[in-house]
PADODO-485047 format. One record per residue: x, y, z of N, C-alpha, C in turn. Coordinates in steps of 0.2 Angstrom, whole numbers, padded with zeros to 4 digits, always signed. Layout:
# residues N
XYZXYZXYZ
...
# end
This chain:
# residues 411
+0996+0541+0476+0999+0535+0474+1001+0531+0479
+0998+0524+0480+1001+0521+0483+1007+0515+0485
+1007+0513+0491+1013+0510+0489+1015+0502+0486
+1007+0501+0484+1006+0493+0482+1005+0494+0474
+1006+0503+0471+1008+0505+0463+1016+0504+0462
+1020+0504+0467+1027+0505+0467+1031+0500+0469
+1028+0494+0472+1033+0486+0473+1029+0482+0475
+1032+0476+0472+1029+0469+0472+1030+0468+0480
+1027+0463+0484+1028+0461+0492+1033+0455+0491
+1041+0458+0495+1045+0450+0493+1045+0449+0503
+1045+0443+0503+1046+0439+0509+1053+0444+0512
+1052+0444+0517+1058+0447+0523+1064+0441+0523
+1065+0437+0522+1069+0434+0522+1073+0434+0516
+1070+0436+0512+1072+0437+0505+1076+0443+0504
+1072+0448+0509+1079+0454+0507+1084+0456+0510
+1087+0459+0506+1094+0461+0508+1095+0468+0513
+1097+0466+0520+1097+0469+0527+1096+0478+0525
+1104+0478+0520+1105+0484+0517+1101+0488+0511
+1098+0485+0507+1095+0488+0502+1087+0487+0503
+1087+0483+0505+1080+0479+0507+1078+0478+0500
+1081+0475+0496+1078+0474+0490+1080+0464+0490
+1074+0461+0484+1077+0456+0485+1082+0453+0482
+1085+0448+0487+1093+0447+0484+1095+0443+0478
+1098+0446+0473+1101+0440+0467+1108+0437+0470
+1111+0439+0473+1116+0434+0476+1117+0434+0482
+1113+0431+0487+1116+0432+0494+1122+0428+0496
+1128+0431+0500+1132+0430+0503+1130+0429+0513
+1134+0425+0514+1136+0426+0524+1141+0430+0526
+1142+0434+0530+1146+0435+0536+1148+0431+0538
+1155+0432+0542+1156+0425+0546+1152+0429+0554
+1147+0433+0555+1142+0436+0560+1135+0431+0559
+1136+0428+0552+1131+0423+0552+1126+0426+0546
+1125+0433+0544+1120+0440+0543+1121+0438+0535
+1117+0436+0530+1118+0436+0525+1115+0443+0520
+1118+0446+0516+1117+0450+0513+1116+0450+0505
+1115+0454+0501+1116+0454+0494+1123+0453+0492
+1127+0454+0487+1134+0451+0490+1136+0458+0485
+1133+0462+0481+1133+0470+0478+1134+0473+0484
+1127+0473+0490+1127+0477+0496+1132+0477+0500
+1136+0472+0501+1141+0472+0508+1147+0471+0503
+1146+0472+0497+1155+0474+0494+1153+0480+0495
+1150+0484+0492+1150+0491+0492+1150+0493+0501
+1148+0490+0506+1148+0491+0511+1155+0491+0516
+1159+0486+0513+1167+0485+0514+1171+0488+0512
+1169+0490+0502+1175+0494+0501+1174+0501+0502
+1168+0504+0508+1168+0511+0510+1171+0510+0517
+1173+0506+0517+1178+0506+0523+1180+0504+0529
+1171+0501+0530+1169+0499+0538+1172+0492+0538
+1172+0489+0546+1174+0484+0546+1169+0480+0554
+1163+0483+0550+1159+0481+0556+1152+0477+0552
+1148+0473+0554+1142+0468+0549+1136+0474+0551
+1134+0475+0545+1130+0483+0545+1123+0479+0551
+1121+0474+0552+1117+0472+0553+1117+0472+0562
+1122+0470+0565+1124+0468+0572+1128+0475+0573
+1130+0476+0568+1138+0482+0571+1143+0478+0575
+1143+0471+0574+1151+0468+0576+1154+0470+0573
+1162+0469+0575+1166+0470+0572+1170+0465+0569
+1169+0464+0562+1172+0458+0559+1179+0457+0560
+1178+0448+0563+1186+0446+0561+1188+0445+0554
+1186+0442+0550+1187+0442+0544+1182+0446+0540
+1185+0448+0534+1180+0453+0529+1178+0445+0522
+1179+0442+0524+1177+0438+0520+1169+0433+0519
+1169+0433+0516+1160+0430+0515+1160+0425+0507
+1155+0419+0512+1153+0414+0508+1146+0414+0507
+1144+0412+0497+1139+0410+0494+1134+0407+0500
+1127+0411+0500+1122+0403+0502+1119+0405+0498
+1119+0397+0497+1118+0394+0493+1109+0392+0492
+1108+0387+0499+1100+0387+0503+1096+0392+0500
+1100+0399+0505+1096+0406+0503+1093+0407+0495
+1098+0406+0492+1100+0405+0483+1095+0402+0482
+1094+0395+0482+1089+0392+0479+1082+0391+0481
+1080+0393+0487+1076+0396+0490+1071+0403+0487
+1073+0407+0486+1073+0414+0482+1072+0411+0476
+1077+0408+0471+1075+0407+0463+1067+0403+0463
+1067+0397+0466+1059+0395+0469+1055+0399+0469
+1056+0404+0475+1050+0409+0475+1050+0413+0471
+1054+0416+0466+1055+0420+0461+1048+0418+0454
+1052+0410+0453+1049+0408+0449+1041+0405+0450
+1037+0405+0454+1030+0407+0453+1029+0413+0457
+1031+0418+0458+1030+0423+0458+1026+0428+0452
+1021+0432+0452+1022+0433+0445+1025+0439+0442
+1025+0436+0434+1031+0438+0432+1029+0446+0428
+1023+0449+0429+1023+0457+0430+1027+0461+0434
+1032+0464+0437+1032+0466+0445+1033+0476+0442
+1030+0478+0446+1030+0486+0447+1036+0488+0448
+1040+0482+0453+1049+0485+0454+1051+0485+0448
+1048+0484+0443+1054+0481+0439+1057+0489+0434
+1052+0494+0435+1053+0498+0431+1048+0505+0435
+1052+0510+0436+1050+0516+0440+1043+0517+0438
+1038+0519+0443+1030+0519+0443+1030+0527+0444
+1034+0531+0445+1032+0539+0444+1038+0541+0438
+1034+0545+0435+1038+0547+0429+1044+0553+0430
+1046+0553+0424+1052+0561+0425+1047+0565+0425
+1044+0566+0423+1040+0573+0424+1038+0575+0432
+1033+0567+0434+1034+0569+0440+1040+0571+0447
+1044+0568+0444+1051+0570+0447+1053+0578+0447
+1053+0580+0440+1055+0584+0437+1049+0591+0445
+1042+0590+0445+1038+0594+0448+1041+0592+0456
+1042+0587+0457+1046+0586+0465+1052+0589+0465
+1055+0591+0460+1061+0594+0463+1061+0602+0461
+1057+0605+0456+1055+0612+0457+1051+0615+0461
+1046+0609+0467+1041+0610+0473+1050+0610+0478
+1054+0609+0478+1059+0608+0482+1062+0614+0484
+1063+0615+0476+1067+0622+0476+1063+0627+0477
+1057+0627+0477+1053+0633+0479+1051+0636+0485
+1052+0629+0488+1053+0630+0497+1044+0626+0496
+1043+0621+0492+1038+0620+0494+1036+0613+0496
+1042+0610+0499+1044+0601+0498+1037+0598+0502
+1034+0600+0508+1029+0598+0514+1026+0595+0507
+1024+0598+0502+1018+0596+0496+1021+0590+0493
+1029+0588+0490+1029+0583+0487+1033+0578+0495
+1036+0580+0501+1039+0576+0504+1038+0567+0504
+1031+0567+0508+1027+0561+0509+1028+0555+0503
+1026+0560+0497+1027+0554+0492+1034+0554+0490
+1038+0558+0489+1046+0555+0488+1050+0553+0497
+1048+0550+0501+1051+0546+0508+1048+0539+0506
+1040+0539+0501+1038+0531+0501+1040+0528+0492
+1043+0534+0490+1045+0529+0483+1052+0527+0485
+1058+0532+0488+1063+0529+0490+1061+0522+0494
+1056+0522+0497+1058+0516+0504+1053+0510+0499
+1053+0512+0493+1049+0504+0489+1055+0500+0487
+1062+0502+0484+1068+0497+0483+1072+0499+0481
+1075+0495+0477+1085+0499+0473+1081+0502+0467
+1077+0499+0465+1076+0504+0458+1072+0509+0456
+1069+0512+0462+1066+0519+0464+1071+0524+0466
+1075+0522+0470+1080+0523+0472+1086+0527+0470
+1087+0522+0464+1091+0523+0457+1089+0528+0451
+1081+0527+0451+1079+0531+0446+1079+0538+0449
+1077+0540+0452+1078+0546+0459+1084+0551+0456
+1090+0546+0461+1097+0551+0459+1102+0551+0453
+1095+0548+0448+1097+0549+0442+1099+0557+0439
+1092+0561+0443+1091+0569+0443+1097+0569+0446
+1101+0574+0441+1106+0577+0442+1106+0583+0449
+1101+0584+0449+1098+0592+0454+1095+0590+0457
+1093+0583+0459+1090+0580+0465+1094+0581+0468
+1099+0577+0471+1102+0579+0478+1103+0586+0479
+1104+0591+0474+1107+0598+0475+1101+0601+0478
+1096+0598+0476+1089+0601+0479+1086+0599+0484
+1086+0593+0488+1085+0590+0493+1091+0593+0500
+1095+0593+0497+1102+0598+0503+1100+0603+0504
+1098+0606+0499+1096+0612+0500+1091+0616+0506
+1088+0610+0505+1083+0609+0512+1087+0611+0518
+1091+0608+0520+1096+0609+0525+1100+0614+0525
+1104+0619+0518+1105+0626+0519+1103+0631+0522
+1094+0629+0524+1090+0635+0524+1087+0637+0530
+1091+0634+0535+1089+0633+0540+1082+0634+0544
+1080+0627+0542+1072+0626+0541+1070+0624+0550
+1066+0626+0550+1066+0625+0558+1058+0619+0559
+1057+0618+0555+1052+0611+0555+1054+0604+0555
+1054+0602+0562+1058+0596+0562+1056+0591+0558
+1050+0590+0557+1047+0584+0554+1050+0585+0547
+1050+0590+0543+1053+0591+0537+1059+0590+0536
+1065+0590+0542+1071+0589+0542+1073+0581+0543
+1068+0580+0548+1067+0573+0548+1068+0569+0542
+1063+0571+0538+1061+0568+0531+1068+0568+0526
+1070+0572+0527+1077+0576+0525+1082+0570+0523
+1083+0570+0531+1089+0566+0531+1087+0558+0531
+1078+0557+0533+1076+0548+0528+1079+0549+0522
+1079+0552+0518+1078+0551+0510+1085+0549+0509
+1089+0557+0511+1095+0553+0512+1100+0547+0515
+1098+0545+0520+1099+0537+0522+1098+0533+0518
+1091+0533+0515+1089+0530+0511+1092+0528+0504
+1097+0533+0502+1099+0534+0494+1109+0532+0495
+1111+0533+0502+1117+0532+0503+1122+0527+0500
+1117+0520+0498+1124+0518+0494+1124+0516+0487
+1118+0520+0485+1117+0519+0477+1124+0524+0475
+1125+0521+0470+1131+0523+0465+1135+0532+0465
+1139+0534+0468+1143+0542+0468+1138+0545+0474
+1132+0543+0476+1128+0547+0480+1132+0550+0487
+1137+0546+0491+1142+0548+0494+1145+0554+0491
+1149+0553+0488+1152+0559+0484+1150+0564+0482
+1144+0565+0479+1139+0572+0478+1140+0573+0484
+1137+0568+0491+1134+0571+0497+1139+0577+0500
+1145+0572+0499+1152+0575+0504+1153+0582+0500
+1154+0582+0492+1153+0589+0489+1149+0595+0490
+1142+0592+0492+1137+0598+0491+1138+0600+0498
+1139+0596+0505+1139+0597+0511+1145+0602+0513
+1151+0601+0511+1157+0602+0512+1163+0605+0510
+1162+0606+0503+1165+0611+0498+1158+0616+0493
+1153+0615+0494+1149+0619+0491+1147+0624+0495
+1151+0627+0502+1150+0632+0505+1143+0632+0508
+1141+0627+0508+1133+0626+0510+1134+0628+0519
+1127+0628+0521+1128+0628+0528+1124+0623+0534
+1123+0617+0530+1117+0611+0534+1118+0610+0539
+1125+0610+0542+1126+0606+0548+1121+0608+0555
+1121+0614+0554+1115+0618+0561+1108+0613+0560
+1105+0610+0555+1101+0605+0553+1100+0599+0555
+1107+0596+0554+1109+0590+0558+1109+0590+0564
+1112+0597+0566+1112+0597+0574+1103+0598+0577
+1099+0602+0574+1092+0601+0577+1091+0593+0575
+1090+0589+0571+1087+0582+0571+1091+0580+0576
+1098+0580+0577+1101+0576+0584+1098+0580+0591
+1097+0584+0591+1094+0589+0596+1085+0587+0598
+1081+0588+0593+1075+0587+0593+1070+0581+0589
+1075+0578+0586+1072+0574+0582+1071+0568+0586
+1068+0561+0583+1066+0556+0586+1072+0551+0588
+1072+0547+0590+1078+0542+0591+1081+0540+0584
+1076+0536+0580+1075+0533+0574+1078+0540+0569
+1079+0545+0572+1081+0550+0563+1088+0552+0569
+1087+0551+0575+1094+0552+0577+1100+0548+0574
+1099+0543+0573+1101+0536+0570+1105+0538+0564
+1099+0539+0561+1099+0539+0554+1104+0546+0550
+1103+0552+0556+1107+0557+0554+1114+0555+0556
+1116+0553+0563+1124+0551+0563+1126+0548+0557
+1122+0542+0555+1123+0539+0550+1125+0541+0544
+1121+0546+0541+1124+0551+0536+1131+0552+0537
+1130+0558+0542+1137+0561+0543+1142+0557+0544
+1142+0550+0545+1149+0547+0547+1150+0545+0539
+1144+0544+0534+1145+0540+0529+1150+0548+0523
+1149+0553+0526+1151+0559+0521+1154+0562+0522
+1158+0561+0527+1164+0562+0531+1170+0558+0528
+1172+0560+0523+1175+0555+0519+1184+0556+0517
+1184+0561+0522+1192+0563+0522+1195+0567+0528
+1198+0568+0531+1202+0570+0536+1197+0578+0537
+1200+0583+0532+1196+0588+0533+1189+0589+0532
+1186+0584+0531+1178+0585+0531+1177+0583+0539
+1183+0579+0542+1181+0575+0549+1182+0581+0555
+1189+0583+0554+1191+0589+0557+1184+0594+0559
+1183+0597+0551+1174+0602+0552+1171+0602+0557
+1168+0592+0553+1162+0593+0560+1164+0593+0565
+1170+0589+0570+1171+0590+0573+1174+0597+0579
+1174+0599+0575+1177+0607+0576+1169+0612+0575
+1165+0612+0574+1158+0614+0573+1158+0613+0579
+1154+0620+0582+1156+0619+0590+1149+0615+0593
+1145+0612+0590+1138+0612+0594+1140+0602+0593
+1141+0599+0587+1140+0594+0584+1144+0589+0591
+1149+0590+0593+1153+0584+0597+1148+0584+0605
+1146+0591+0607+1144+0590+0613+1135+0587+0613
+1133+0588+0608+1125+0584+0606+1127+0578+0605
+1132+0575+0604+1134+0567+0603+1135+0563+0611
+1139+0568+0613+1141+0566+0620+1137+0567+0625
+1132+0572+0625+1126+0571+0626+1119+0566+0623
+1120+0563+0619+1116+0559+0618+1118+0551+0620
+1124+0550+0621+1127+0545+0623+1125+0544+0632
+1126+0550+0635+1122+0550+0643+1116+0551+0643
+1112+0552+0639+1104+0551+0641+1100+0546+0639
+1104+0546+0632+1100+0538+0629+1106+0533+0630
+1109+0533+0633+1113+0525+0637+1110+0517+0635
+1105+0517+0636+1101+0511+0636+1099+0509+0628
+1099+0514+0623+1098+0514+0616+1104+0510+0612
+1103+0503+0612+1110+0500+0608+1110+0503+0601
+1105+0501+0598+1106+0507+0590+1111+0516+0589
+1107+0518+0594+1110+0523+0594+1118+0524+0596
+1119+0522+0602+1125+0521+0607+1130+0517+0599
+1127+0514+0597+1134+0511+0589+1135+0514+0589
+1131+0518+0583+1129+0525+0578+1135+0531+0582
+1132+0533+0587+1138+0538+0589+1144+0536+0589
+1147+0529+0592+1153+0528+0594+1156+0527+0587
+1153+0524+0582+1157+0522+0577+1158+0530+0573
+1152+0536+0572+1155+0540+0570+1163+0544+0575
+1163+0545+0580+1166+0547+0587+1174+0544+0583
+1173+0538+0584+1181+0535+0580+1182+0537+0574
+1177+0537+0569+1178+0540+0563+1183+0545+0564
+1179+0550+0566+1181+0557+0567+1187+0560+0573
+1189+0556+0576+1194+0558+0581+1202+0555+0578
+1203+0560+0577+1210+0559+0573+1216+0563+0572
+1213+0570+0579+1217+0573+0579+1217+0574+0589
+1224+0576+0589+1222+0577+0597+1219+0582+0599
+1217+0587+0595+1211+0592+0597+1205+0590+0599
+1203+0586+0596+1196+0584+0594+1197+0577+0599
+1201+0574+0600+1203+0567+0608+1201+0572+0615
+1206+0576+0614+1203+0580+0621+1199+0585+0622
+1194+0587+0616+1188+0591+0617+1183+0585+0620
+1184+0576+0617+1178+0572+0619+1181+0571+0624
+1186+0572+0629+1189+0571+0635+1186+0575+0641
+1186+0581+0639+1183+0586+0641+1176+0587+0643
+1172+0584+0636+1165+0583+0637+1162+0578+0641
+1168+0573+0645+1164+0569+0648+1163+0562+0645
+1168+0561+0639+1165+0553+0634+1167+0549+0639
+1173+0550+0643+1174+0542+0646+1169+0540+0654
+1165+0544+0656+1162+0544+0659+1157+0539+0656
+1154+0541+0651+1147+0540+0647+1150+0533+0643
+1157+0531+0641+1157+0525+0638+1159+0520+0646
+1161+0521+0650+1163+0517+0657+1154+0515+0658
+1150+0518+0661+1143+0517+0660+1141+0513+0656
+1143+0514+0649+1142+0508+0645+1144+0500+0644
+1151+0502+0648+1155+0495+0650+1153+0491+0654
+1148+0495+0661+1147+0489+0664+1139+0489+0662
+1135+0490+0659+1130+0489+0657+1129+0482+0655
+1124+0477+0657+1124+0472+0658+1120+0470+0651
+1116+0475+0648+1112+0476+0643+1116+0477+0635
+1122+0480+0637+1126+0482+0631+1126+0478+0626
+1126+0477+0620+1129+0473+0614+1135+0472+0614
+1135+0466+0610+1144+0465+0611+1148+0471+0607
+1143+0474+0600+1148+0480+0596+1146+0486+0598
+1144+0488+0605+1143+0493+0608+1150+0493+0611
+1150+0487+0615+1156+0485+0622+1163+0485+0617
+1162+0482+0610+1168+0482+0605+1170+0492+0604
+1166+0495+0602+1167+0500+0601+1168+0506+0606
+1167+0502+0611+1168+0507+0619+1175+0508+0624
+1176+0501+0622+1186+0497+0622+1189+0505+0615
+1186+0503+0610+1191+0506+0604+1191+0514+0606
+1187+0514+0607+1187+0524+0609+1192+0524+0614
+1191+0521+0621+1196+0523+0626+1202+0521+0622
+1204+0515+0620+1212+0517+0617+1212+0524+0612
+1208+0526+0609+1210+0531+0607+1210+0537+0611
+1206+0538+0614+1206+0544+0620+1213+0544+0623
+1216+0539+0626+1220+0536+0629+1228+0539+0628
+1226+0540+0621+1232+0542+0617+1231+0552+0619
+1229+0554+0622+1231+0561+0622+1231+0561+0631
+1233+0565+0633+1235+0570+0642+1228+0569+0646
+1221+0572+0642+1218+0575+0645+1211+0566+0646
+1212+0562+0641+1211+0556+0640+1212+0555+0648
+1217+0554+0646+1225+0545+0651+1220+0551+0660
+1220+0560+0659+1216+0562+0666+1210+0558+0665
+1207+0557+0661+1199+0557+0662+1198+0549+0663
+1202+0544+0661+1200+0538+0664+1205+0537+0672
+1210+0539+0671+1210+0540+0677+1208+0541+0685
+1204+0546+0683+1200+0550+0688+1193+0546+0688
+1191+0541+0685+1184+0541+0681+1185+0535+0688
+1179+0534+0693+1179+0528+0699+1177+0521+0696
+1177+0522+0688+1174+0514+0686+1177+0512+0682
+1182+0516+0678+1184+0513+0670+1189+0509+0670
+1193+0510+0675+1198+0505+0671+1195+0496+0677
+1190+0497+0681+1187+0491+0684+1182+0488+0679
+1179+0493+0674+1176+0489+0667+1178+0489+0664
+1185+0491+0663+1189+0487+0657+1192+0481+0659
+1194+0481+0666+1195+0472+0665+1190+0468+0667
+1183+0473+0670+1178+0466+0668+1177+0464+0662
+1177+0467+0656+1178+0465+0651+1183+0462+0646
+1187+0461+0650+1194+0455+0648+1190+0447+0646
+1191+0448+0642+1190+0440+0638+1183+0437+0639
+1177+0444+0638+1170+0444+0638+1169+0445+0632
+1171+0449+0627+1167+0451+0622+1171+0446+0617
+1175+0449+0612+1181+0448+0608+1186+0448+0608
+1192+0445+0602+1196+0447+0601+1199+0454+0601
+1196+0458+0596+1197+0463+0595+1195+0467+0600
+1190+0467+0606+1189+0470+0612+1195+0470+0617
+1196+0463+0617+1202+0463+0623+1207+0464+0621
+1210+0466+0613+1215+0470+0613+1215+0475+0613
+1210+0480+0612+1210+0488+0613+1212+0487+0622
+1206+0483+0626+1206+0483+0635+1214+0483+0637
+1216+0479+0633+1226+0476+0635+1228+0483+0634
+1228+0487+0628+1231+0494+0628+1229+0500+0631
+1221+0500+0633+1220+0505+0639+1225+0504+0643
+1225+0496+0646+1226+0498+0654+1235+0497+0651
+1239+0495+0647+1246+0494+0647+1247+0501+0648
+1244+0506+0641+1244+0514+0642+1245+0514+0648
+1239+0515+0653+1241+0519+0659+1244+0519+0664
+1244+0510+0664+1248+0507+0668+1255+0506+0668
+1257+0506+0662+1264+0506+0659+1268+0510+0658
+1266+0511+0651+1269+0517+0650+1267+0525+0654
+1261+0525+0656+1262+0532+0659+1263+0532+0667
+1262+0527+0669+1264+0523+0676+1259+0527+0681
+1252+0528+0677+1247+0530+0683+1244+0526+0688
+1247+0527+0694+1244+0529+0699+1238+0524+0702
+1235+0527+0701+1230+0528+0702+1224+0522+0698
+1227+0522+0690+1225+0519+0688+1228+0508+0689
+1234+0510+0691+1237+0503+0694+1233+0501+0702
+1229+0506+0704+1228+0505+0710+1222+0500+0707
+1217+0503+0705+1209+0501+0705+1210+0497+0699
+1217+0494+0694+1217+0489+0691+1217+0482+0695
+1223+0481+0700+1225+0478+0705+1218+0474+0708
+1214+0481+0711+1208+0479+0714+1204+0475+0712
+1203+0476+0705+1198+0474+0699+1201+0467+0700
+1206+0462+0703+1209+0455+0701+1211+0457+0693
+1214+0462+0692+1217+0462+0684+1224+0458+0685
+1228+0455+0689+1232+0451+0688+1231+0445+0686
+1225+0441+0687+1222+0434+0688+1218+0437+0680
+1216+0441+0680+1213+0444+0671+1219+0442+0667
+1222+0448+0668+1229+0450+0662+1231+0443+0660
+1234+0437+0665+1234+0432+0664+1234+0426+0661
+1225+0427+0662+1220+0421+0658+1222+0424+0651
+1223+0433+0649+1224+0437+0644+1230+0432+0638
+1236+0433+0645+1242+0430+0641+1242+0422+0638
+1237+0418+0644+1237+0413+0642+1234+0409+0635
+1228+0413+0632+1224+0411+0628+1227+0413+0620
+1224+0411+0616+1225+0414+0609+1227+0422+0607
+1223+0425+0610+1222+0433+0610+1231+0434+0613
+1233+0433+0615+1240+0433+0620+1246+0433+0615
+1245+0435+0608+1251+0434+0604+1255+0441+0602
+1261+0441+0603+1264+0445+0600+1263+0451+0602
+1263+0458+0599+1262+0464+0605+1259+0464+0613
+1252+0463+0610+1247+0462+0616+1251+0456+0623
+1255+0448+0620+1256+0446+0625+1263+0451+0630
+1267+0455+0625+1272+0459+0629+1269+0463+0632
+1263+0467+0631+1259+0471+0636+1257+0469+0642
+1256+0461+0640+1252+0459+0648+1259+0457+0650
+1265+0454+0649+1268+0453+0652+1271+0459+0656
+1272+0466+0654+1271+0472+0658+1267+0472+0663
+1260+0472+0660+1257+0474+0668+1256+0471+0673
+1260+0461+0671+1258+0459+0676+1263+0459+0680
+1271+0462+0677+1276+0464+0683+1275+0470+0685
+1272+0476+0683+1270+0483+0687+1265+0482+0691
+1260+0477+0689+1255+0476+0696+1257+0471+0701
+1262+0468+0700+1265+0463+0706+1268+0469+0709
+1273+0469+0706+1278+0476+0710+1273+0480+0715
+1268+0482+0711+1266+0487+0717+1262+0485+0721
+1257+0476+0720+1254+0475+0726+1262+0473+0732
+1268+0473+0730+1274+0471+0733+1275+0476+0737
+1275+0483+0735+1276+0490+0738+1271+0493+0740
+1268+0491+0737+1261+0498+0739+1256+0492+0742
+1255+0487+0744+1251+0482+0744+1244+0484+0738
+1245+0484+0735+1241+0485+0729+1236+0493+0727
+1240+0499+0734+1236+0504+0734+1238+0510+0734
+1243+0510+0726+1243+0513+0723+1252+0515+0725
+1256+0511+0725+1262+0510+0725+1264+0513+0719
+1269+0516+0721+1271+0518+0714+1279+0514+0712
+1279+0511+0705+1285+0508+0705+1291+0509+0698
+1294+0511+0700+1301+0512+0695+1299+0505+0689
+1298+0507+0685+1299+0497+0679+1299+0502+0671
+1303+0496+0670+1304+0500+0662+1303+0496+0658
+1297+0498+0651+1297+0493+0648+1299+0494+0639
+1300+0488+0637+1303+0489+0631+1297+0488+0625
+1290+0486+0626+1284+0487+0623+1283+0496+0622
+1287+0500+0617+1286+0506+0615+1280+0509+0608
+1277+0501+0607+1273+0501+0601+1268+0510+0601
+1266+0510+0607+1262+0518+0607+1263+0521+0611
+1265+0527+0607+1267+0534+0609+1259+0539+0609
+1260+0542+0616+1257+0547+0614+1258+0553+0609
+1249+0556+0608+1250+0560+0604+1250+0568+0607
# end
């Protein structure tokens, strides 16, 4: 069966970034990204607060009608003809019905192919799909069995990308993975290990999407192989903006306890995200989500050692003072108060200094951005960094200053 049996051809402009289907009411971003306005509600109320398209991280979660778009689409719609094959599933239940007992038999290689090209036709292939009750439960399965065929895992985890934000399909996922005593994740970890870039993507992506509550987050990252293959793919594929999101946004997801702070501490993450900071190449919601990890790292001991010690991080955190966003230079103002303030490192006040972080923090206080907690913070460091260019000419003076910005305690 082909794929000109299974969808009408809609203009690229026309579809929806997330569903790739075309769109009955497209909305904007204030990122500019217009979507289906179905697709980026359900993409909001799962939690994110980033434009699935860029990976910024939004200032507002609100979005307005285009309109243009709108009547653009009806236009095209209406001489379009008015047969279309999306309109109604082009493989029957039956066929389904033999796709999912080839699955169960260990025999998926014979129907894979053609279930990766009916999912990737639109929403209502899609939909008719995880209709089958024991489709998902048979498709995972795949990944209980630890199948050592990459390409067949590969395929795996497309379908699943693929089906992620059709209606409950989260909620199976997280069930059959997590509480059905299954054992996939050694599966996950080969595509992250062996697989192509493009399915490395695609598997972070899962996992972050079905990871859906503390203890499913804890798991993975207590699974002893899953944190060190991320932090290792963050140092080898460094230059990979797709990827380098993908991991960091799952990384934050999932770091939520101090175990799991200073196991990526340990691995090496603030190495690999400092690298990413002065990367001339980075995206802004690489450079956004590179800031958010060190504040959170930042909050445990082994953290506050690891940028410490690190000979670049706290000098590309202020060269990223008032380069990216708002939301960046708030997280940068609490790396460096953390270390510099409140924990009154050393070290870190030294290579601040150097970095002209007092002429930074400054321009910090002075701007918009400068309000309220964040402005008490820069007022902080720019009396601990005066004090100690006063005492220590800037190298690494250590100085008694007390401040009353207690907003973060370590954990």
């Amino acid at each position: 069966m082909g794929r000109d049996e299974l969808c009408i051809t809609v203009p690229s402009l026309f579809r929806c970034p997330i569903s790739l289907d075309l769109m009955k009411s497209p909305v904007s971003l204030c990122t500019g990204v217009t979507y289906d306005r179905s697709s980026i509600q359900h993409w909001l109320d799962s939690g994110h607060d980033t434009c699935p398209a860029t990976m910024q991280v939004l200032s507002s979660k609100d979005f307005v009608p285009n309109l243009t778009l709108h009547r653009l689409i009806n236009l095209w719609a209406s001489k379009a003809p008015t047969k279309s094959p999306a309109l109604a599933p082009a493989v029957s239940e039956e066929k389904v019905r033999v796709w999912i007992e080839e699955i169960k038999s260990r025999k998926i290689e014979m129907c894979l192919d053609s279930i990766v090209e009916f999912v990737s036709c639109g929403e209502v292939s899609r939909r008719f799909l995880v209709s089958f009750d024991d489709f998902l439960e048979a498709i995972v399965g795949v990944l209980n069995t630890n199948c050592d065929q990459i390409r067949v895992l590969e395929s795996v985890i497309r379908v699943l990308s693929s089906i992620l934000l059709e209606n409950g399909v989260r909620e199976k996922l997280h069930k059959l993975v997590f509480i059905s005593n299954s054992n996939c994740l050694p599966s996950f970890i080969s595509v992250l290990r062996n697989g192509s870039l493009e399915y490395s993507i695609a598997c972070v992506t899962v996992l972050e999407s079905i990871t859906m509550n503390n203890q499913s987050k804890q798991f993975v990252a207590g699974t002893q192989d899953v944190l060190p293959v991320l932090v290792q793919l963050l140092k080898t594929e460094n230059d990979h903006q797709d990827l380098n999101e993908a991991v960091m946004s799952f990384l934050i997801s999932v770091s939520i306890t101090r175990s799991i702070k200073t196991r990526l501490a340990q691995l090496g993450l603030v190495g690999a995200v400092s690298n990413m900071l002065l990367s001339q190449n980075a995206a802004v919601s690489v450079v956004e989500k590179s800031l958010k990890v060190l504040s959170i790292i930042c909050t445990c001991a082994d953290g506050r050692s690891a940028i410490s010690v690190d000979p670049i991080c706290a000098g590309a955190i202020v060269e990223r003072l008032m380069k990216v966003s708002k939301t960046a230079t708030e997280d940068a103002v609490m790396v460096l108060w953390s270390m510099c303030c409140l924990f009154r490192d050393e070290k870190a006040q030294e290579k601040v200094a150097r970095s002209n972080g007092v002429a930074k923090v400054l321009l910090v206080m002075q701007s918009e951005v400068g309000e309220g907690n964040v402005r008490m913070m820069c007022g902080d460091l720019i009396k601990v960094l005066r004090l100690g260019c006063k005492n220590g000419g800037g190298h690494g003076g250590m100085v008694s200053y007390e401040t009353k910005t207690t907003h973060i305690m370590p954990c």
